[in-house]
C-alpha positions as CSV (number, residue, x, y, z in Angstrom):
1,X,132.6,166.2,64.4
2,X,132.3,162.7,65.7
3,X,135.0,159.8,65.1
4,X,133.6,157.0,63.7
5,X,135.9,153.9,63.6
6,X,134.1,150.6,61.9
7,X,135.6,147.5,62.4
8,X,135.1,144.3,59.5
9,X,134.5,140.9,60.5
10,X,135.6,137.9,58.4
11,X,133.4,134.8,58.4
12,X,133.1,132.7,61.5
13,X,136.5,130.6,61.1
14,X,138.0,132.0,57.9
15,X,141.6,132.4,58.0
16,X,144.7,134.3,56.4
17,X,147.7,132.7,55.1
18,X,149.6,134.6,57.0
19,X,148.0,132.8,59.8
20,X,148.0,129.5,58.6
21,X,151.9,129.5,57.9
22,X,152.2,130.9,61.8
23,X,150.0,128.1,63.0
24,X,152.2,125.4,61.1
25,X,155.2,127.0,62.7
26,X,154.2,126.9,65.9
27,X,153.9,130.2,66.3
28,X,149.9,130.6,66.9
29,X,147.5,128.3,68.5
30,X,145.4,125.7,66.8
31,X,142.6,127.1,65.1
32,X,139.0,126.5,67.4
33,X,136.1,124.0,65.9
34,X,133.6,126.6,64.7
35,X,129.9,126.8,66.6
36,X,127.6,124.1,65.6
37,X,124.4,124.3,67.3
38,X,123.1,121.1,68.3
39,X,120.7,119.1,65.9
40,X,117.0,120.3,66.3
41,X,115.3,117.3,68.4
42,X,111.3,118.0,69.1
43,X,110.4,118.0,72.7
44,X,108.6,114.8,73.5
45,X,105.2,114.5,75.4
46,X,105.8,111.8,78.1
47,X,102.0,111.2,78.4
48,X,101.7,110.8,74.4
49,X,104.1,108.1,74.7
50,X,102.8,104.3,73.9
51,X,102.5,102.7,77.4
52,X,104.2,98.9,78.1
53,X,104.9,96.3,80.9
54,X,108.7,98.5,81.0
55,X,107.3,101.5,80.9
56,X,105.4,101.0,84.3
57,X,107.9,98.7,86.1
58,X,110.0,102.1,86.1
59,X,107.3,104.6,87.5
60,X,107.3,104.4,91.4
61,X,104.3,104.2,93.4
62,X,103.5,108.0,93.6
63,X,103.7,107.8,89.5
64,X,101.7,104.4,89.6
65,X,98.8,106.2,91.6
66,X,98.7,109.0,89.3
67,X,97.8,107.2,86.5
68,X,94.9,105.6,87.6
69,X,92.8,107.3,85.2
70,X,94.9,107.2,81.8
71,X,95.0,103.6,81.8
72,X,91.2,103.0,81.3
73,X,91.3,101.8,77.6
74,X,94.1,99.0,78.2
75,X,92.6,96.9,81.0
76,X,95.5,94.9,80.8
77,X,98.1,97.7,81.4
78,X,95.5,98.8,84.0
79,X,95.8,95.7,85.9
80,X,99.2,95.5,85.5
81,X,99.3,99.0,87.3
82,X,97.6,97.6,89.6
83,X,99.5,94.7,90.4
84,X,103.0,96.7,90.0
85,X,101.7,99.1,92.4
86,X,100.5,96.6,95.3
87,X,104.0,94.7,95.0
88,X,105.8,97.9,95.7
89,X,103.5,98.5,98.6
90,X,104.2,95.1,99.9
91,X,107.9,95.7,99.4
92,X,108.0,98.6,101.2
93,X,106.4,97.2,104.4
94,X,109.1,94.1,104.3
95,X,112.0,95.7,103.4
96,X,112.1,96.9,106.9
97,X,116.2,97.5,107.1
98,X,118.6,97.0,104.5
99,X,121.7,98.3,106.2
100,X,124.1,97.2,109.4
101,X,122.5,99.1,112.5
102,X,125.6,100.0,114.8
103,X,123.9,99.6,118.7
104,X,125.3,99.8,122.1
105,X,125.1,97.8,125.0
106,X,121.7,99.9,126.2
107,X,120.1,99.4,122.9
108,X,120.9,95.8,122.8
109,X,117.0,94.9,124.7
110,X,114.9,97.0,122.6
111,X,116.7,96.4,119.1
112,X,117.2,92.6,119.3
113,X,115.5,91.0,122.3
114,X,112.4,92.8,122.0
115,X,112.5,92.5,117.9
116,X,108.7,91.4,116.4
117,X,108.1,87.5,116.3
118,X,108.8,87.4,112.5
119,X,112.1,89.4,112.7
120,X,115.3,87.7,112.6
121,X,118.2,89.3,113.7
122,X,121.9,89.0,113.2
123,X,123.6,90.3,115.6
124,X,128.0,90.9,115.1
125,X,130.2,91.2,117.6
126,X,133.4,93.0,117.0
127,X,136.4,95.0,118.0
128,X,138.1,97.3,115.4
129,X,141.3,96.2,115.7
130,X,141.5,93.1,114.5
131,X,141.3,92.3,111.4
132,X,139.1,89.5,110.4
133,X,136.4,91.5,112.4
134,X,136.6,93.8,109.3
135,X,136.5,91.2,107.1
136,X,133.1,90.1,108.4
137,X,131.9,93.3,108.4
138,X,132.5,94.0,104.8
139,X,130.4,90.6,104.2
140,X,127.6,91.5,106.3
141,X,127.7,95.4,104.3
142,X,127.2,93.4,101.1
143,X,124.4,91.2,102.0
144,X,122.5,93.9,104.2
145,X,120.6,95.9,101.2
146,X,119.5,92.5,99.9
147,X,118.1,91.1,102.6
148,X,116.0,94.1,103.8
149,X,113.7,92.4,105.7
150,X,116.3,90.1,108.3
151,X,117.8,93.1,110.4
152,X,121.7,93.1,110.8
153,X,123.3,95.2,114.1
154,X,126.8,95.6,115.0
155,X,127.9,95.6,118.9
156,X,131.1,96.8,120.0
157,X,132.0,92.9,121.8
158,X,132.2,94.1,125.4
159,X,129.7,96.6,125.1
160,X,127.6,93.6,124.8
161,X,129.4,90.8,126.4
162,X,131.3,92.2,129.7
163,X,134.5,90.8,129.6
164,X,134.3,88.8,126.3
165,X,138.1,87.6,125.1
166,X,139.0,89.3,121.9
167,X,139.9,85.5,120.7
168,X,136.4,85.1,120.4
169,X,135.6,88.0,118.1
170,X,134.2,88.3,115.4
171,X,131.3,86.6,116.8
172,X,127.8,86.5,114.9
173,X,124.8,85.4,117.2
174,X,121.2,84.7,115.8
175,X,117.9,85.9,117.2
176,X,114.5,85.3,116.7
177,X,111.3,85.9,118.8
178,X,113.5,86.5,121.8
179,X,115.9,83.1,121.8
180,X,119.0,83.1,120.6
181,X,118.7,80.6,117.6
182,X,122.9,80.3,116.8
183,X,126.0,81.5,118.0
184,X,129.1,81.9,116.1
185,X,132.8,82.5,117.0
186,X,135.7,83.1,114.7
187,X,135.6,82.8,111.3
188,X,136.8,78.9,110.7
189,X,133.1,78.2,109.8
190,X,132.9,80.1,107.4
191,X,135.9,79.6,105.7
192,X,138.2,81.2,107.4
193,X,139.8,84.7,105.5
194,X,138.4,83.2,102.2
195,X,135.0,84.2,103.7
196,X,133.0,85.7,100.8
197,X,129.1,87.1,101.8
198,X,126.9,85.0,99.6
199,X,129.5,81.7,100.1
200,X,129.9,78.9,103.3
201,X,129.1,82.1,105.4
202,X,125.0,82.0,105.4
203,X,124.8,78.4,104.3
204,X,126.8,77.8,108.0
205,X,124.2,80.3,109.9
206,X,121.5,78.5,108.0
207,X,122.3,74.9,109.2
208,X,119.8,73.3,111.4
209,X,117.8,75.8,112.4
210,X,116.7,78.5,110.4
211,X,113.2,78.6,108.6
212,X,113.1,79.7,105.0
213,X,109.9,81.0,105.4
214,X,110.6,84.0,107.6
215,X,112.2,86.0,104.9
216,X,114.1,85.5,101.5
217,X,117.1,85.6,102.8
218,X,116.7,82.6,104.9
219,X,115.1,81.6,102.2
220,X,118.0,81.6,100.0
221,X,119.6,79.7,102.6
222,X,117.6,77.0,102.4
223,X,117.6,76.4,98.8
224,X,121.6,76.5,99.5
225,X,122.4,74.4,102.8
226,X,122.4,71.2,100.9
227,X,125.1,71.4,98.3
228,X,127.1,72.9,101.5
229,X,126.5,70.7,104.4
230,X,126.7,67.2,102.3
């Protein structure tokens, strides 16, 4: 004859007494929240959503191509597309860096000398133990990303310079189209260990000699140099 055992379950957080007197004491745990499912929320249709200048300054250019077809009854969102898309195409052809480009002394040639006409580089010269080298360094990490299209490297000093006194580091040199355009030593020019990366720092390097029109970060400069320098 089989054995049959049945076992009775109470509602989903129901409790004794007995059990709320032992949880009062101490004696059992806190009771847990009961299961409540989450609120019922209908899936929504991203392509039945109403369109807007927002709406298509977040879509990247793979997305922006994509819709070329669904945007035929707003010509104005279509041209928008349009226009959205060709700015992020000409962004991504200027924005050609964005970071500080570590180099030796045998890529020094090819990554700065031989850098196209309408690239300027900013070249830093360092030694890792001293201190206002990283100091610099953190500056030139900041601006980097911003100014994507002016390329920032960073050379070991006597990889590039044979010889060159650690008194004289950091160093920051400017090139364009071949020609050194400034050279930098220390960091009394710009401002000593107050330094800050959008401060006397590139309205110093800008001084004299650097075109705005090259990039927006020179650029910048320009619009800047003359609350500095006067």
């Amino acid at each position: 004859m089989a054995d049959y055992h049945f076992v009775y379950k109470d509602v989903e957080g129901a409790t004794t007494q007995w059990d709320d007197i032992q949880r009062k004491l101490g004696n059992l745990p806190e009771k847990p929240e009961p299961f409540k499912p989450p609120p019922f929320a209908p899936r929504v249709d991203a392509d039945e959503q109403p369109k807007s200048k927002e709406w298509l300054d977040a879509r990247d250019p793979d997305e922006l191509e994509e819709l070329e077809d669904d945007l035929d009854d707003d010509r104005f969102l279509e041209q928008y597309r349009r226009m959205r898309l060709a700015e992020l195409k000409e962004a991504a052809k200027t924005a050609r860096f964005g970071a500080v480009q570590p180099i030796t002394g045998s890529d020094f040639v090819r990554e700065v000398s031989q850098a196209p006409p309408d690239v300027w580089v900013v070249v830093f010269l360092y030694k890792d133990a001293i201190p206002e080298c990283g100091l610099l360094e953190t500056c030139l990490e900041e601006l980097a990303p911003k100014y994507a299209e002016t390329k920032f490297v960073k050379i070991i000093s006597t990889d590039c310079i044979p010889n060159y006194p650690d008194r004289n580091v950091p160093t920051i040199l400017v090139y364009n189209n071949s020609a050194v355009k400034g050279t930098y030593v220390g960091l009394q020019k710009f401002g000593g260990k107050k330094c800050t990366p959008e401060c006397k720092l590139y309205h110093t390097i800008s001084f004299h000699y650097l075109s705005s029109s090259y990039s927006s970060f020179f650029s910048w400069l320009g619009k800047n140099i003359v609350s500095t320098h006067q």
